[in-house]
N, C-alpha and C positions, 0 to 999 in steps of 0.2 A: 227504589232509590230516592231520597229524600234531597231536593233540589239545592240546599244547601250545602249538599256533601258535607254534613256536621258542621259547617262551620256557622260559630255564635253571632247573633245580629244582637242589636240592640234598638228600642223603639223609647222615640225621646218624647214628651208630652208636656204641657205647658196647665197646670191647673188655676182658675181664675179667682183672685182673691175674691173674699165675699165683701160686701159693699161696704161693712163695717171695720175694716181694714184687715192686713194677715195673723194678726191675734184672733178673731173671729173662727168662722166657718158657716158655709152654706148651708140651708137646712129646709127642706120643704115645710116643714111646722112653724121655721120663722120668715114669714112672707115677706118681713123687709131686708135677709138677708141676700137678696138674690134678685135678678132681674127673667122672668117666667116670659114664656113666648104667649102666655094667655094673658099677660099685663096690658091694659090702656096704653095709650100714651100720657095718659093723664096721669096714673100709676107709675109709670117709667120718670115722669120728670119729676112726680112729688118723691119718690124713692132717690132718685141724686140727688137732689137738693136738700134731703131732710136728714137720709142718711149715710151718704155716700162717706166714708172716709177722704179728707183731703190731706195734703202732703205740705197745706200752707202752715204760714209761722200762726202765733199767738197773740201779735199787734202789726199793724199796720204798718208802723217803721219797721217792724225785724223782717215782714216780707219782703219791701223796698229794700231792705241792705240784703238780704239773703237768698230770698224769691225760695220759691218751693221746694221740697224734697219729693222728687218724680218716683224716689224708690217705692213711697209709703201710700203713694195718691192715686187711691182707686180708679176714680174718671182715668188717669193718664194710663196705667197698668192698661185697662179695658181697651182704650183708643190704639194703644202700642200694640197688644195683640192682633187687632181686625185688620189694623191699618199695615203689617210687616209683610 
C-alpha cells in the first residue's frame, strides 16, 4: 500500500540564475557562468565583480532616481535564496 494512498504531491524547486543573468545559463564548460565549490575566494570575488549580472541602471543619476531592479540582479537573487 503506497503511503500516499494515490494522492498527487507536488515538489517545488528554485533553480539559480547563472551569473550572467536569466537569459544565460550555467555550464560546467563556461567557468565564469557559475560559482563551483572548487572556486578560490579569489575566483569567487573576481567572478561577481567581473561577471555577475547586476540589476543597476545605466548612469548614475537614473540609479539615484530609480535605484535597482532586484528582479534581474544576480548578487541579490543569490543572497535572497541563502538568506529565506
Amino acid at each position: 500500500h503506497h503511503p500516499l494512498q494515490g494522492k498527487p504531491s507536488l515538489i517545488h524547486s528554485k533553480f539559480f540564475p547563472p551569473l550572467q543573468g536569466a537569459q544565460g545559463k550555467m555550464s560546467s564548460s563556461d567557468a565564469n557562468s557559475a560559482i563551483f565549490l572548487t572556486d578560490t575566494f579569489e575566483d569567487i570575488e573576481r567572478k561577481i565583480k567581473q561577471h555577475a549580472f547586476s540589476g543597476g541602471q545605466d548612469t548614475k543619476k537614473k540609479q539615484e532616481e530609480l535605484g535597482a531592479n532586484l528582479d534581474v540582479d544576480v548578487s541579490y537573487q543569490w543572497l535572497r535564496f541563502f538568506l529565506e
